[in-house]
C-alpha positions as a Markdown table, in Angstrom:
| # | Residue | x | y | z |
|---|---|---|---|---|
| 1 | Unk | 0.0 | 0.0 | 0.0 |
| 2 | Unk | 3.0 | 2.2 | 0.9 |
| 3 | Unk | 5.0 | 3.3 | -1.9 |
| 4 | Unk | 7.6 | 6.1 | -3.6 |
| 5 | Unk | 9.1 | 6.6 | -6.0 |
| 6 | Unk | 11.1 | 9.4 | -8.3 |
| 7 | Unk | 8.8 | 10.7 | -10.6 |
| 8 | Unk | 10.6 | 11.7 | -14.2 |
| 9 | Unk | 13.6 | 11.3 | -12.2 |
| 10 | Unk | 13.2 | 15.3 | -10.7 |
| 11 | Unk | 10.3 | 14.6 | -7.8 |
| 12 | Unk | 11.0 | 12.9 | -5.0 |
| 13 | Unk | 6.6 | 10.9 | -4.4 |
| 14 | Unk | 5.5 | 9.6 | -1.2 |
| 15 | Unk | 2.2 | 8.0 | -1.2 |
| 16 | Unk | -0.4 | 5.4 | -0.1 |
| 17 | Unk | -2.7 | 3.8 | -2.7 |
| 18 | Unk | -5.4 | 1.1 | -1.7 |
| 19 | Unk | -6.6 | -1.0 | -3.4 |
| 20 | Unk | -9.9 | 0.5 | -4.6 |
| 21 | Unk | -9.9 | 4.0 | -3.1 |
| 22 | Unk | -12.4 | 6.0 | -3.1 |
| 23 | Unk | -11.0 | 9.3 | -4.0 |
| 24 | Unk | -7.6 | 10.8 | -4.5 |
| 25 | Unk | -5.8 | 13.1 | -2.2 |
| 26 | Unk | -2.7 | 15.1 | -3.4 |
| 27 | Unk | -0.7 | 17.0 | -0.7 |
| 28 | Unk | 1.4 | 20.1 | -1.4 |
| 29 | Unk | 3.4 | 21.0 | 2.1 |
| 30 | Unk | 4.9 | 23.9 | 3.1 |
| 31 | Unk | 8.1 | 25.8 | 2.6 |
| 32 | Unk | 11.6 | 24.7 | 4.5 |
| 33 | Unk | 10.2 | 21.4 | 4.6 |
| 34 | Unk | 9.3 | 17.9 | 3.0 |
| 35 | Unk | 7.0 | 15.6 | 2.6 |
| 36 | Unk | 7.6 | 12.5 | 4.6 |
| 37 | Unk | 6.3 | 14.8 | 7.3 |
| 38 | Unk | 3.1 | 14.1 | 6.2 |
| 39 | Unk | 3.3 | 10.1 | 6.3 |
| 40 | Unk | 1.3 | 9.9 | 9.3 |
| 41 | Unk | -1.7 | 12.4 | 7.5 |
| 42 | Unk | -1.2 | 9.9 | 4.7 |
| 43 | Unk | -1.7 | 6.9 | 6.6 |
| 44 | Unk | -4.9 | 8.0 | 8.2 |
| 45 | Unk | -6.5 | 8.7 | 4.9 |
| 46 | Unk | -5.3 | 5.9 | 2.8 |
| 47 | Unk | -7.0 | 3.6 | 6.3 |
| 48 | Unk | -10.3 | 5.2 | 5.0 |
| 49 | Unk | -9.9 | 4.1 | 1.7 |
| 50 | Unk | -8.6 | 7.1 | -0.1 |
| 51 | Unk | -5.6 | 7.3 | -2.1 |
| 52 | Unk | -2.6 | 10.0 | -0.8 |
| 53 | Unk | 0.4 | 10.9 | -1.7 |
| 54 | Unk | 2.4 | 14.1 | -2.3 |
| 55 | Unk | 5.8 | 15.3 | -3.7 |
| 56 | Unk | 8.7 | 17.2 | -2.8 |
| 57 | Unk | 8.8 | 20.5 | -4.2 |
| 58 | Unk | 11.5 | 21.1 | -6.2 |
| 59 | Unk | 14.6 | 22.0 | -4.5 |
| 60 | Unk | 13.0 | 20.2 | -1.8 |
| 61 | Unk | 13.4 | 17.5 | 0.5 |
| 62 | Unk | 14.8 | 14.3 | -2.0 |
| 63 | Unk | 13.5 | 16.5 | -4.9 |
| 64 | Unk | 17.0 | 18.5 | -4.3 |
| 65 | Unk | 19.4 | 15.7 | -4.4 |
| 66 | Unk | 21.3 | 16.4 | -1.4 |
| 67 | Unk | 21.3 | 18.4 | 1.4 |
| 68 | Unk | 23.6 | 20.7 | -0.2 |
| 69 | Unk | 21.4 | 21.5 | -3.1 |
| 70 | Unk | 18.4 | 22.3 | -0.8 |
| 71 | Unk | 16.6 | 25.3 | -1.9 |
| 72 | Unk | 18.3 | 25.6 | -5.6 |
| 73 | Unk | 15.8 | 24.1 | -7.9 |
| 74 | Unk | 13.6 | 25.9 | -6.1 |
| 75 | Unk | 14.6 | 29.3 | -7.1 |
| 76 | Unk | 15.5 | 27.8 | -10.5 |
| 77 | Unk | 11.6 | 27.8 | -11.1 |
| 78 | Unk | 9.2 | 30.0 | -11.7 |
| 79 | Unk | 5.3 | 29.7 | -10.1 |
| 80 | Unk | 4.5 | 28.4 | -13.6 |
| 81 | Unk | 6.8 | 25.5 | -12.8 |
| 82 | Unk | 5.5 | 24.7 | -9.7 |
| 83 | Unk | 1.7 | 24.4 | -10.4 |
| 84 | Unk | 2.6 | 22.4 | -14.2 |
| 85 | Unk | 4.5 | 20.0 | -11.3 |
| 86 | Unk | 1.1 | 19.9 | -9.6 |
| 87 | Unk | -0.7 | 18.6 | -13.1 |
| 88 | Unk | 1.8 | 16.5 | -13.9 |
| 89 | Unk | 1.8 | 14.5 | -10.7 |
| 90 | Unk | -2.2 | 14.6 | -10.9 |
| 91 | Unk | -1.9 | 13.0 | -14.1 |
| 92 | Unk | 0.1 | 10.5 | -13.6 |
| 93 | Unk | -1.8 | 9.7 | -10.5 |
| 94 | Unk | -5.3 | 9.3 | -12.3 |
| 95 | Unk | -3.5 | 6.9 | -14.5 |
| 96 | Unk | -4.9 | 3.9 | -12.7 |
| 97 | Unk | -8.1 | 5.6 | -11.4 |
| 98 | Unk | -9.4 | 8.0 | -13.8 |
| 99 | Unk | -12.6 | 8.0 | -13.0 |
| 100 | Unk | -12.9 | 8.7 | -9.4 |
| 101 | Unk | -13.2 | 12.3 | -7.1 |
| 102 | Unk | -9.7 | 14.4 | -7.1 |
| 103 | Unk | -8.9 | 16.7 | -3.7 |
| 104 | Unk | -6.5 | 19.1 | -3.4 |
| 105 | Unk | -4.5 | 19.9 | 0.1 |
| 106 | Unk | -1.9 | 22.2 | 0.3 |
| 107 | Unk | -0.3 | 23.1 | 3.7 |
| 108 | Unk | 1.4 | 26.6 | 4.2 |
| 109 | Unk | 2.9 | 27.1 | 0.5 |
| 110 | Unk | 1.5 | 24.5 | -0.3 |
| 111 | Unk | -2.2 | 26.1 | 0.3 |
| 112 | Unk | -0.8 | 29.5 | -1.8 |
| 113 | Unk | 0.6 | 26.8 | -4.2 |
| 114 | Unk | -3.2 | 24.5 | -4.4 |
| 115 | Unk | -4.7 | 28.6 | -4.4 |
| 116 | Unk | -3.4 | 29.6 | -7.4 |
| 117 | Unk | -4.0 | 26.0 | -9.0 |
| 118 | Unk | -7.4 | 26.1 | -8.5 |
| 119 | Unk | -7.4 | 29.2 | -11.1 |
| 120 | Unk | -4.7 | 27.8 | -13.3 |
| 121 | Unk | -5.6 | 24.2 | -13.3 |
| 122 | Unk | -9.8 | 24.6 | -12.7 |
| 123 | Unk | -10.7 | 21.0 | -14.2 |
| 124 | Unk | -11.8 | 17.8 | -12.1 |
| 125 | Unk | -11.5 | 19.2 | -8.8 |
| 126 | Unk | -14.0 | 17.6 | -6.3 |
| 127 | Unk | -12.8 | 20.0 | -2.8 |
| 128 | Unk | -9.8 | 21.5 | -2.0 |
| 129 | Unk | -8.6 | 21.8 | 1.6 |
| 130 | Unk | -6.2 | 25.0 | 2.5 |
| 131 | Unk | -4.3 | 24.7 | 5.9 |
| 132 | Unk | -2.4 | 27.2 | 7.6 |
| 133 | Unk | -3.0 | 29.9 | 4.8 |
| 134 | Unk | -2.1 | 33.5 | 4.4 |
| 135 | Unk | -3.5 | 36.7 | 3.2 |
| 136 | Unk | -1.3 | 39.2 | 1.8 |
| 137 | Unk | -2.0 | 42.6 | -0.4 |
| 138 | Unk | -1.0 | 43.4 | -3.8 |
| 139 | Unk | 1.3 | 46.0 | -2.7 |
| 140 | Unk | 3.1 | 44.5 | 0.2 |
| 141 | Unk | 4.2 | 41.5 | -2.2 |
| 142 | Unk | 4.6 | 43.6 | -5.2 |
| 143 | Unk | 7.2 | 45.7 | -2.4 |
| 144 | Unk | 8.4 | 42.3 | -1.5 |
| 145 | Unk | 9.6 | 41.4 | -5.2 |
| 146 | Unk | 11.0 | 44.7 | -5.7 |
| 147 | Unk | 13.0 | 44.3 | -2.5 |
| 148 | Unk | 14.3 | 40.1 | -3.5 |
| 149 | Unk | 15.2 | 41.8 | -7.4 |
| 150 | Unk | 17.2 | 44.7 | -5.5 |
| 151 | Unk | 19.3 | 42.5 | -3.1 |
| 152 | Unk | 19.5 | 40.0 | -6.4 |
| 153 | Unk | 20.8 | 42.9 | -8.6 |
| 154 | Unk | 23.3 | 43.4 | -5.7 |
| 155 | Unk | 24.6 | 39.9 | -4.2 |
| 156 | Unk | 23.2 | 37.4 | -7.3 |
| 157 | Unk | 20.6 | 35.4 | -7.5 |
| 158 | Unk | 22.5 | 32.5 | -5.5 |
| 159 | Unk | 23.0 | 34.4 | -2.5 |
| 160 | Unk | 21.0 | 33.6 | 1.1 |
| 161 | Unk | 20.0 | 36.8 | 2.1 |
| 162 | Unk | 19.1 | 36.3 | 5.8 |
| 163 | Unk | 16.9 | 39.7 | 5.4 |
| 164 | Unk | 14.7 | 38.1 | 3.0 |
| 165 | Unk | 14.3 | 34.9 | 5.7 |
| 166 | Unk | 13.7 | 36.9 | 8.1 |
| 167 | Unk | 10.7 | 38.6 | 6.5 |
| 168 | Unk | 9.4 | 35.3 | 5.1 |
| 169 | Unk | 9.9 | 33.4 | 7.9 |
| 170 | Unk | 12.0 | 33.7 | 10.7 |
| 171 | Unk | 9.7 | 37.1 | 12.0 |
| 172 | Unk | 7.0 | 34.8 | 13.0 |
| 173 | Unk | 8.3 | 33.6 | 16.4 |
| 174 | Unk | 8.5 | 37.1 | 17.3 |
| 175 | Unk | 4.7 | 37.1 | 17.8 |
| 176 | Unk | 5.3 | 34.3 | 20.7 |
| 177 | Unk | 5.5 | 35.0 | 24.6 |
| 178 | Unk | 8.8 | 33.7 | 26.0 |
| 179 | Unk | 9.6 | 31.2 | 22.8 |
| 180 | Unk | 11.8 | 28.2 | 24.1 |
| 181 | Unk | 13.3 | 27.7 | 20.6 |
| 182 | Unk | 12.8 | 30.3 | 17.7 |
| 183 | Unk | 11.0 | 28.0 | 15.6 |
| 184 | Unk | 8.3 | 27.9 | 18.6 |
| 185 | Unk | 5.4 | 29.7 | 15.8 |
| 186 | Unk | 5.3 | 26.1 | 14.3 |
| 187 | Unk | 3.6 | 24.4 | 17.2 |
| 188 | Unk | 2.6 | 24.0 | 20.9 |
| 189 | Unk | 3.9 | 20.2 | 20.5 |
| 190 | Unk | 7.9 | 20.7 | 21.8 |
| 191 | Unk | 9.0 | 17.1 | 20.2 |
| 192 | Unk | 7.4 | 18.2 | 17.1 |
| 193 | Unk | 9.8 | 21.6 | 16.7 |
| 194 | Unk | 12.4 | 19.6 | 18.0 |
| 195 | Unk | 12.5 | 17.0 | 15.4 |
| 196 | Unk | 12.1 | 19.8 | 12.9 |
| 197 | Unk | 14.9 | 21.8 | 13.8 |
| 198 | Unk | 17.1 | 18.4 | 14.1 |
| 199 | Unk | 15.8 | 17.5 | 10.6 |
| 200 | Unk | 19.0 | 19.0 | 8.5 |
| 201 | Unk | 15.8 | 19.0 | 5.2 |
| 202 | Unk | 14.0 | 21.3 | 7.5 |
| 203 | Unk | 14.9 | 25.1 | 8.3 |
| 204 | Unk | 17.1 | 25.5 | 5.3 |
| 205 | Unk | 17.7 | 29.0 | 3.6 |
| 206 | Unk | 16.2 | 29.7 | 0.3 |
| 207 | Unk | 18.1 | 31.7 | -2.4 |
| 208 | Unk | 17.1 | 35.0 | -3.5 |
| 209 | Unk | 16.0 | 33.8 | -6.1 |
| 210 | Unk | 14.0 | 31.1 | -4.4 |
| 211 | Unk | 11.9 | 34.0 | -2.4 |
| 212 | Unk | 11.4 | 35.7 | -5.6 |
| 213 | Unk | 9.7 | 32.4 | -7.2 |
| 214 | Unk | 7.7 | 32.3 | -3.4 |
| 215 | Unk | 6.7 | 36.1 | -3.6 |
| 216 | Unk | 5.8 | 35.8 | -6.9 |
| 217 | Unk | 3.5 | 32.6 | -6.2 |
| 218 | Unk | 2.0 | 34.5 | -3.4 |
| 219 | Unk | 1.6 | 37.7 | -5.6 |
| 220 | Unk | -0.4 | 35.5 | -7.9 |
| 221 | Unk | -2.9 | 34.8 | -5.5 |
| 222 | Unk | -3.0 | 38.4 | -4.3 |
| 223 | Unk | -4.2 | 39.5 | -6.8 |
| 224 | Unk | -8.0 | 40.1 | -6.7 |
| 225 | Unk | -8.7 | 39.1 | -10.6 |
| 226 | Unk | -7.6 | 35.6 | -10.0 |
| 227 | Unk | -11.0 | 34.6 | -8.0 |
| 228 | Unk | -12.7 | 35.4 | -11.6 |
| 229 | Unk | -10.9 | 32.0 | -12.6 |
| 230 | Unk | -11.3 | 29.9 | -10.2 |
| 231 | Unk | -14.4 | 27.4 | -10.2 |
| 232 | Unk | -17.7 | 28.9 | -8.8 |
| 233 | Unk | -19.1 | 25.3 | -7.4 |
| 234 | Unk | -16.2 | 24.0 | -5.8 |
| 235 | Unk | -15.9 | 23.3 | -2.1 |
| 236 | Unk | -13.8 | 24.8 | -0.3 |
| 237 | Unk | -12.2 | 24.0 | 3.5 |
| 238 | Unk | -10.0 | 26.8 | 5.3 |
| 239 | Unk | -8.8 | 25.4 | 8.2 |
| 240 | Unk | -6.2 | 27.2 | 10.6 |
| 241 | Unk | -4.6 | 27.2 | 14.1 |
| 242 | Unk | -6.2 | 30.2 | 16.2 |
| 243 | Unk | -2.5 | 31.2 | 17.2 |
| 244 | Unk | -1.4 | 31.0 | 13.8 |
| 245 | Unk | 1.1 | 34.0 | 13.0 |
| 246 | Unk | 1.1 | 33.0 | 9.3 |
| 247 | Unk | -2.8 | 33.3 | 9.3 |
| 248 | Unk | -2.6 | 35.8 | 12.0 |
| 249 | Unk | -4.1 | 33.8 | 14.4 |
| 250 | Unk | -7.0 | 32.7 | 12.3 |
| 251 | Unk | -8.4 | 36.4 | 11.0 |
| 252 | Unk | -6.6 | 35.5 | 7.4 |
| 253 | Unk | -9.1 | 32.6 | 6.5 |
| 254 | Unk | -12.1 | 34.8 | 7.4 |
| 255 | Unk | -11.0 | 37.1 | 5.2 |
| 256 | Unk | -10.4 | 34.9 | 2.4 |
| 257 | Unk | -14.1 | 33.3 | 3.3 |
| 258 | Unk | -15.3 | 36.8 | 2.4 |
| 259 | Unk | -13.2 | 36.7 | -0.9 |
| 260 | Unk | -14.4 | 33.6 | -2.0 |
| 261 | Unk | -18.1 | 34.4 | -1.1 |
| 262 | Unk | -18.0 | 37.9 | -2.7 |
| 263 | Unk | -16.9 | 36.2 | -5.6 |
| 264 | Unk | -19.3 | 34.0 | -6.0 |
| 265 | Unk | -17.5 | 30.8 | -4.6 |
| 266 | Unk | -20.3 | 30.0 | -2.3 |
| 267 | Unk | -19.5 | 26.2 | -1.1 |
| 268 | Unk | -16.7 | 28.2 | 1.3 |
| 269 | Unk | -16.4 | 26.8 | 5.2 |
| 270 | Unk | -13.5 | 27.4 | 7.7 |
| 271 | Unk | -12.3 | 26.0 | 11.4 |
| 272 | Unk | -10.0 | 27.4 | 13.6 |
| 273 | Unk | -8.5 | 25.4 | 16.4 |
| 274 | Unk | -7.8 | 27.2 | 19.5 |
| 275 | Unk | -4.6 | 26.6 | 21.3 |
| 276 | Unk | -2.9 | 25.5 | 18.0 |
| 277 | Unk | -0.5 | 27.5 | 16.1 |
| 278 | Unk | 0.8 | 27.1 | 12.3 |
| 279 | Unk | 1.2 | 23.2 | 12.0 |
| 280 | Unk | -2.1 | 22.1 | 13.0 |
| 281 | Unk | -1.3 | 18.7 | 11.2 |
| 282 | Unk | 1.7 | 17.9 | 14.3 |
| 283 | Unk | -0.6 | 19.2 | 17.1 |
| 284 | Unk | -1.4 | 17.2 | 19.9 |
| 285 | Unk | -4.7 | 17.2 | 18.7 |
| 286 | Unk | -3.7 | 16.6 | 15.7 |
| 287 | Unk | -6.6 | 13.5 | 15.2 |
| 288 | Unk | -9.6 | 16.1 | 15.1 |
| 289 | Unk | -8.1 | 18.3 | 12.4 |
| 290 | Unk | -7.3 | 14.5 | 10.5 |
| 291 | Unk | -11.0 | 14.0 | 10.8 |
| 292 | Unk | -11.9 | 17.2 | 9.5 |
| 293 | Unk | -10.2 | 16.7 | 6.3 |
| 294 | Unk | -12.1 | 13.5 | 6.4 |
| 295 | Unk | -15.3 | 14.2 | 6.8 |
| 296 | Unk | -15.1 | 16.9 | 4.6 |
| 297 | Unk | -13.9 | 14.3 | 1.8 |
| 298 | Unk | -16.0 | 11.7 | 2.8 |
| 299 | Unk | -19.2 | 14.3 | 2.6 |
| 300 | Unk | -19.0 | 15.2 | -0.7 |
| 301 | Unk | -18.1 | 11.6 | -2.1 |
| 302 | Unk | -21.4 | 10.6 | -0.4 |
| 303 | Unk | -23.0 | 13.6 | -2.2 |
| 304 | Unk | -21.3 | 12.8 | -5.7 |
């Protein structure tokens, strides 16, 4: 049931497929990280007869090569790259079940990553689930590109600007009361930001060129045009950890709930957990955001 694999010998695939699944469930994580994080997420799902599996991004994870390379192929691709990475894993994936209900979940940049899919990539798409998302203007991310194209001008595109991690990432512990660790905006759970900050395919830098590809992906979903593309009937789940910095603390989803509705994407619903922060998925109560997801799936197979 367990299986990966290298797919066209670029993207490293982790999945679980039973036998006669119900439904398919792609997983797009988040940035700094991989995708065996999500085995246990996997495992859950593929015990209720649904079919997951996910990649690392490029430049991610075993998608790099080695821990050395982490962080280059991403900033050797544009967002285009990464959503036609999307489609071509979901592809390959419907080889053996064509003909049964596709979900989306993308964690973190892997939501912004499954936002902007949804527009670009708007066919046979039965729910998509968004976890730990962000909203962010037009302006502050078109200021954020201008600032990642200034420093590349400067130190090259290769260069690890510990500015532009700070902004992206690193500023998010500062919204924590006596952090233990500065990673402590990932989770209440200590042995879960332990074992990330031990993991040497967690944490790493990107290039500046990297954040340019991520501020451009997230500029591509700030932009309020894009809700024009994206699929009127689909169903939608925002779900988000009320001490979430990246989501500040669960206002973000609400606002994109009022997005989606004023846009006439009407099949919109949202949970935030209290006492969780940005990686609801490693929580301690990690099993009720797992059934969630579920029920949300298993709902609208029922329906179909």
């Amino acid at each position: 049931m367990k299986f990966n694999k290298m797919f066209n010998d670029s993207l490293y695939v982790l999945g679980y497929k039973p036998e006669n699944p119900k439904a398919i469930v792609q997983i797009q994580h988040g940035i700094v990280e991989h995708i065996d994080r999500y085995d246990d997420l996997m495992g859950f799902l593929a015990a209720n007869d649904l079919y997951a599996f996910g990649a690392d991004c490029r430049g991610h994870g075993k998608s790099a090569g080695s821990i050395e390379k982490l962080g280059l192929g991403y900033g050797e691709a544009s967002p285009d790259d990464l959503l036609a990475d999307i489609k071509a894993l979901k592809d390959d994936a419907k080889k053996d079940f064509p003909n049964i209900p596709y979900f989306h979940i993308g964690h973190s940049m892997g939501s912004f990553q499954v936002r902007a899919f949804l527009a670009d990539y708007p066919d046979d798409i039965a729910g998509a689930i968004l976890i730990g998302t962000g909203e962010n203007s037009l302006s502050l991310m078109n200021l954020a590109l201008w600032l990642a194209k200034i420093i590349k001008s400067f130190k090259g595109e290769g260069h690890k600007s510990k500015l532009l991690k700070f902004l992206a990432l690193d500023s998010f512990n500062s919204s924590i009361k006596n952090p233990k660790t500065p990673l402590d905006w990932l989770s209440y759970n200590e042995a879960n930001v332990q074992e990330y900050i031990d993991d040497p395919y967690c944490g790493f830098g990107l290039t500046v060129k990297g954040y340019e590809t991520l501020f451009g992906l997230i500029r591509e979903i700030a932009d309020p045009s894009i809700y024009n593309e994206v699929p009127k009937t689909i169903p939608i789940l925002l779900l988000a950890g009320g001490e979430d910095p990246v989501g500040k603390n669960g206002k973000d989803i609400l606002k994109l709930v009022d997005l989606y509705k004023k846009n006439g994407i009407e099949n919109v619903s949202y949970k935030v957990y209290p006492k969780m922060r940005h990686e609801i998925l490693n929580e301690d109560k990690k099993l009720e955001v797992y059934e969630d997801i579920l029920n949300f799936i298993s709902h609208i197979i029922n329906a179909s």
